[in-house]
C-alpha positions as CSV (number, residue, x, y, z in Angstrom):
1,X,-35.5,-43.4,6.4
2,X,-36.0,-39.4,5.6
3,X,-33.6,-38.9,8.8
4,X,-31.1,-41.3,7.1
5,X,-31.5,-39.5,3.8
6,X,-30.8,-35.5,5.7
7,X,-28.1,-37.4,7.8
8,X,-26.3,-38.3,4.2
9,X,-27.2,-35.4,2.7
10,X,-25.0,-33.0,5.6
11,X,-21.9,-35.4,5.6
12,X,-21.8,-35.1,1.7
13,X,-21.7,-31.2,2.2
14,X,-19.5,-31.2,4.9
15,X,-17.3,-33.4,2.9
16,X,-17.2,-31.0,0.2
17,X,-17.4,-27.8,2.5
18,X,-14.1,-29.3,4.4
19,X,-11.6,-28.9,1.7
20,X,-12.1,-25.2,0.6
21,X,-11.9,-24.0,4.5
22,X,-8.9,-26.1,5.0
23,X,-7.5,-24.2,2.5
24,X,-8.7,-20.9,3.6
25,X,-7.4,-22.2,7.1
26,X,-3.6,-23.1,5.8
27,X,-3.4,-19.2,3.8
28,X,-5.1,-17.8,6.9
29,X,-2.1,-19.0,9.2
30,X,0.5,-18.2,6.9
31,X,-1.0,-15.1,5.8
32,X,-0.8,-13.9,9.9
33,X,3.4,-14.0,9.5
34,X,3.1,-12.0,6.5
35,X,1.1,-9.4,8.2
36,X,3.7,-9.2,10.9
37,X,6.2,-9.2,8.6
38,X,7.7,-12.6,8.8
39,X,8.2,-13.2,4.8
40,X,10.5,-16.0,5.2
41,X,8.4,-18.1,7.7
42,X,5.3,-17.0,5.3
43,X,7.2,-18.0,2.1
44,X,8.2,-21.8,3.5
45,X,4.7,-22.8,4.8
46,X,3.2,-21.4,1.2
47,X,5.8,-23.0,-0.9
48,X,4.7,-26.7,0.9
49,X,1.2,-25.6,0.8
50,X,0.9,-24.4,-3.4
51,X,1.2,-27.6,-4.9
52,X,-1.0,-28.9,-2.9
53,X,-4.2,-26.1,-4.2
54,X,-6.6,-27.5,-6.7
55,X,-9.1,-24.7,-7.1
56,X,-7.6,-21.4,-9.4
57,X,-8.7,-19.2,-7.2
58,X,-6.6,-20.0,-4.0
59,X,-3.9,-21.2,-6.4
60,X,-3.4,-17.3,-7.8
61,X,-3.9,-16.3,-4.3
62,X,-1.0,-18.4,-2.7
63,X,1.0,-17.6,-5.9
64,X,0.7,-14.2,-5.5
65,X,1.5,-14.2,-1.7
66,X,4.9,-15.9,-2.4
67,X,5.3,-13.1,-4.9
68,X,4.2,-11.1,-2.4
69,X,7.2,-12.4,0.1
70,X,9.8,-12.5,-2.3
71,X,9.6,-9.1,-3.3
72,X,9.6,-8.2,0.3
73,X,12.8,-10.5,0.6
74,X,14.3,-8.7,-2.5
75,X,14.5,-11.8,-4.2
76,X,13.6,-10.7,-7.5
77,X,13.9,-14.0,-9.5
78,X,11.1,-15.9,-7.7
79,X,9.3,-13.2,-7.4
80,X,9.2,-13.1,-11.1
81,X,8.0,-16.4,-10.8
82,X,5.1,-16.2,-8.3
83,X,3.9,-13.0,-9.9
84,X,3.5,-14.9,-13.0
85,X,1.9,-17.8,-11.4
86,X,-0.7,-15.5,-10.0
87,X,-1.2,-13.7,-13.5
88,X,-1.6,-16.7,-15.3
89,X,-4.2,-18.1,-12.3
90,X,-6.6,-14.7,-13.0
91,X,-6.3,-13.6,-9.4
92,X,-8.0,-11.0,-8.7
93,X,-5.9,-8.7,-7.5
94,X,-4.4,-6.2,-10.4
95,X,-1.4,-5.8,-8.6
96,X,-0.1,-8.7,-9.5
97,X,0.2,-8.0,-12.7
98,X,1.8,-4.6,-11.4
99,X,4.4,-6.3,-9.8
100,X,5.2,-9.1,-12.2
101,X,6.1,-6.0,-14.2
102,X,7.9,-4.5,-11.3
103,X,10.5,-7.8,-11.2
104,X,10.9,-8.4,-15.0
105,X,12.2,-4.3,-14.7
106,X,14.6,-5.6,-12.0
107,X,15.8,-8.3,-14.0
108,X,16.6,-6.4,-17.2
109,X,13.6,-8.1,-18.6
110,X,12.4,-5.1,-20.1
111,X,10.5,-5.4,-23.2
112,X,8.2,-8.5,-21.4
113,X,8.0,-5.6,-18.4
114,X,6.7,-3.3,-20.6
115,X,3.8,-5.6,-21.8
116,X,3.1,-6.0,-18.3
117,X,2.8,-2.4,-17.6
118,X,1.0,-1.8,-20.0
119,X,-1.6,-5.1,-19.3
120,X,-1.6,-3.1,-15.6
121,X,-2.5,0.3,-17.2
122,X,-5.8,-1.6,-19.5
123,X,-6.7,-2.9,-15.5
124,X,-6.5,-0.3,-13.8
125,X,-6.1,3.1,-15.7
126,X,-6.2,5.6,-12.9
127,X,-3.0,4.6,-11.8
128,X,0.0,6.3,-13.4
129,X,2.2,3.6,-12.4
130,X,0.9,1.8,-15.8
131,X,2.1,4.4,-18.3
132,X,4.9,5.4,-16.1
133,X,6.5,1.8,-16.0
134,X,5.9,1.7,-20.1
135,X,7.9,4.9,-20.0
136,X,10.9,3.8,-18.1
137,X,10.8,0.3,-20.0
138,X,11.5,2.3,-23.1
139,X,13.8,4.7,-21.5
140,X,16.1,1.9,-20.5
141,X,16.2,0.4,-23.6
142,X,17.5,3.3,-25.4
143,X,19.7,3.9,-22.9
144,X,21.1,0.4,-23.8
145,X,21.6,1.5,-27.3
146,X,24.0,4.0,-25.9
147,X,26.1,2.8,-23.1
148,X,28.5,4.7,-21.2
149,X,32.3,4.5,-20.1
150,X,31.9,3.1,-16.8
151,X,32.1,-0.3,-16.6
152,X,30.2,-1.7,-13.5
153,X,32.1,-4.9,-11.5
154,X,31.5,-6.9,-8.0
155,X,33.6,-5.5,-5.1
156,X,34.5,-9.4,-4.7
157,X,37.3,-9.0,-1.7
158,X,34.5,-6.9,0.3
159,X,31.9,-8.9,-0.8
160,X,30.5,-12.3,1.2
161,X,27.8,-14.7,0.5
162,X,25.3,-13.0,2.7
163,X,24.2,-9.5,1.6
164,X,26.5,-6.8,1.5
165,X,24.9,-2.8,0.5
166,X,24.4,0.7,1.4
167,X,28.1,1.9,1.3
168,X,30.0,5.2,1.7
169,X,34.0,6.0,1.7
170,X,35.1,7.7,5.2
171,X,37.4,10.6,4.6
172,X,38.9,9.6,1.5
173,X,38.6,6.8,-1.2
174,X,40.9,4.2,0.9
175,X,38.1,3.6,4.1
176,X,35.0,2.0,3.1
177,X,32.2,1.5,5.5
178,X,29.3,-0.7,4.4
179,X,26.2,-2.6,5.9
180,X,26.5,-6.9,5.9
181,X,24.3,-9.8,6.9
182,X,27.2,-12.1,7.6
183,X,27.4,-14.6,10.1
184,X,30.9,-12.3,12.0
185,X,27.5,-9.7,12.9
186,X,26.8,-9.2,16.3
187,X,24.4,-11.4,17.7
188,X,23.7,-14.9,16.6
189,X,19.8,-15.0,15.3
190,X,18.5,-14.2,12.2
191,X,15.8,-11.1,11.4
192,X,12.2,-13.1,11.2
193,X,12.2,-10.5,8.2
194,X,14.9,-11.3,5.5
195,X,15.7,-14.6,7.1
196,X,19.5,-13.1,7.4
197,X,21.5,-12.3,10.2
198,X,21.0,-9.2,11.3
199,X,23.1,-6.5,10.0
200,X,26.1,-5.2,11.3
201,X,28.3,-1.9,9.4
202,X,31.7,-2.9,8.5
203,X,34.9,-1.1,7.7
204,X,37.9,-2.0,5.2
205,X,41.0,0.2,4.6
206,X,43.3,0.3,1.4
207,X,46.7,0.0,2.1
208,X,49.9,1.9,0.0
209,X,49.6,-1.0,-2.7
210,X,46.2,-0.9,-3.2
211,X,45.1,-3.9,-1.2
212,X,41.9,-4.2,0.6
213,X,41.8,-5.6,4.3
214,X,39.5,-7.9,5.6
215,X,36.3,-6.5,6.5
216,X,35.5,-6.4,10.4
217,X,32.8,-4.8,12.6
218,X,33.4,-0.7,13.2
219,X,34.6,-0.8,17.0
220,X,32.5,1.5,19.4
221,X,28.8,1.1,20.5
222,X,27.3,1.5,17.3
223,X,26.6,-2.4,16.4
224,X,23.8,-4.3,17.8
225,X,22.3,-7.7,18.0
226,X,19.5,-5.9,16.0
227,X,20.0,-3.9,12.3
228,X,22.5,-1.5,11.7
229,X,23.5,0.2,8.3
230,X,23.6,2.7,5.8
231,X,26.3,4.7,7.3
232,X,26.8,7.9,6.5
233,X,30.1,9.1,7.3
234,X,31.0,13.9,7.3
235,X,34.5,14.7,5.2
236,X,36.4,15.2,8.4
237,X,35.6,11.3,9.2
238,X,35.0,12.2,12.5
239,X,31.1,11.7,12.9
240,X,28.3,8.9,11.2
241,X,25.1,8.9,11.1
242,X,23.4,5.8,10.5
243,X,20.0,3.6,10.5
244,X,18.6,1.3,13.1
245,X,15.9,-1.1,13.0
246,X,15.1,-3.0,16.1
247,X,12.7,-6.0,17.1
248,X,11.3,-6.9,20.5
249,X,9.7,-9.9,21.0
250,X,8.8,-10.4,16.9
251,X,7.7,-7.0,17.3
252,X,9.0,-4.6,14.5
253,X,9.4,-1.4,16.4
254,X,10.8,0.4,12.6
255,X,13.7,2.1,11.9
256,X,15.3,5.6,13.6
257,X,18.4,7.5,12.3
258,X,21.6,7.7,14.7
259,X,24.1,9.9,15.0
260,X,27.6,8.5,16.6
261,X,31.5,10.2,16.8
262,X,34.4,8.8,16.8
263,X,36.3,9.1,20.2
264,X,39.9,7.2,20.1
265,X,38.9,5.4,17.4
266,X,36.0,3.9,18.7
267,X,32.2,5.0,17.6
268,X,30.3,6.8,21.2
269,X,27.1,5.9,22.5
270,X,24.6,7.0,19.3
271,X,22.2,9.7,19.9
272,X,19.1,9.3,18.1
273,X,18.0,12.1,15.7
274,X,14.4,12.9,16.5
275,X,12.7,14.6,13.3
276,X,9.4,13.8,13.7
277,X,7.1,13.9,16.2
278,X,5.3,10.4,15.2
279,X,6.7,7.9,17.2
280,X,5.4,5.0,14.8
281,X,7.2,7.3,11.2
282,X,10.1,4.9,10.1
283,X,13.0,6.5,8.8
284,X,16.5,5.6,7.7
285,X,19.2,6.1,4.9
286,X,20.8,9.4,6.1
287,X,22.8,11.6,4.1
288,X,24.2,14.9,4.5
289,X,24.8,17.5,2.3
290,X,28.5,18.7,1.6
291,X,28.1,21.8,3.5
292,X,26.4,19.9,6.5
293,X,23.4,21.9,6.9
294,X,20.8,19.5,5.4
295,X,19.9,16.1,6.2
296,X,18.1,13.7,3.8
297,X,17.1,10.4,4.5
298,X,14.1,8.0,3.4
299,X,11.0,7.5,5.3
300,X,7.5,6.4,5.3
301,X,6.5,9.9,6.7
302,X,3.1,11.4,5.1
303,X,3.6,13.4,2.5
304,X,5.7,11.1,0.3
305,X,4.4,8.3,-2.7
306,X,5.3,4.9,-1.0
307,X,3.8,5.2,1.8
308,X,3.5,2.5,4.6
């Protein structure tokens, strides 16, 4: 009879132990795409998997992660969303609240941002990012109080439906190079990052009345089945320099900076511009200053605030 009783007792906690490290199991396994940077494949298994979470804890923890994905993904709306989920479950984490703040700032939401920055600043005070965000909250709403001239509209006969960015005119205002996602790109899968097509740079000319052709690939060597973009093209039109971010087997090998002239109106084999030692520093976003004597690009290099 006792052996019956223990033999009850042990199935009744491992009934209730089960649950919790099925869980734990589920955000374990999608939690291993996020660290290798597969937001998308992350995001989908998480978005079955939330409404399925009873306990608060886990819930703010899977909310947080989809935060956590979107933001990566740039999607700033459901980022919003997670973030808030996450908040409103008391996860732990004060970062959460941190970026909740972040994506409301994105999406113009800037008094509700600055409550958030400033419920980020009461958690953790010995980050400036807290007072900082506050700061820029009220900065843009001034700024609102005074707009400017400019008027700011869609380039909608360059732009597709995939993401289009990171632009620059070639040797005047009538050659536009830019970076796309769209399906023409070279190569046909999609990054395991954004969950795009990888992106290609693209080139449109104005003609004598002012009309914009159809966007195509830049010719030459520079495109590849992996990232390309953020040209940077010199005054004489004559040499770009540009970012590249390859994978290998799922494996992000970061992002170098390329240099590439034009020969007969194609782009040469690029030469990679080595500036730092540190094979594993990422860098990309070249630009060069009008006198061509100084390069300045982006990188997760020591010394900077964003760090890797």
């Amino acid at each position: 009879m006792r052996s019956i009783i223990i033999a009850a007792a042990l199935l009744a906690a491992t009934m209730a132990v089960s649950p919790s490290a099925a869980q734990n199991k589920k955000v374990d396994n999608a939690l291993t795409y996020f660290n290798s940077g597969e937001y998308t494949k992350c995001r989908d298994m998480l978005i079955k998997y939330l409404p399925k979470v009873k306990d608060r804890p886990t819930k703010g923890q899977v909310a947080f992660y989809l935060g956590e994905c979107s933001r990566h993904l740039s999607d700033s709306r459901n980022a919003m969303k997670y973030y808030r989920q996450a908040v409103q479950a008391k996860y732990s984490n004060p970062l959460a609240t941190l970026y909740l703040a972040d994506a409301l700032k994105m999406r113009g939401s800037y008094e509700d941002a600055s409550a958030q920055y400033s419920a980020y600043h009461d958690l953790a005070p010995q980050d400036p990012r807290g007072e900082q965000g506050v700061q820029d909250c009220e900065n843009a709403l001034k700024w609102m109080q005074k707009p400017t001239r400019h008027i700011v509209f869609p380039a909608r006969w360059l732009n597709d439906k995939e993401a289009d960015f990171a632009s620059c005119f070639g040797t005047d205002t009538t050659t536009i190079y830019f970076t796309s996602a769209r399906e023409s790109a070279t190569g046909n899968d999609k990054n395991a990052n954004s969950g795009s097509y990888y992106t290609d740079i693209y080139v449109s000319e104005k003609d004598k009345k002012g009309k914009w052709s159809i966007p195509v690939p830049i010719q030459g060597a520079v495109n590849t089945p992996f990232d390309e973009g953020s040209p940077f093209v010199t005054p004489d039109g004559n040499t770009m320099f540009y970012t590249s971010c390859k994978n290998l087997k799922n494996q992000q090998l970061g992002c170098r900076i390329y240099m590439t002239n034009l020969e007969d109106n194609l782009w040469s084999n690029p030469e990679e511009v080595v500036l730092f030692a540190d094979s594993t520093v990422s860098l990309g976003h070249p630009s060069l200053s009008p006198d061509g004597k100084t390069l300045y690009f982006s990188s997760d290099a020591p010394g900077g605030q964003g760090g890797r």
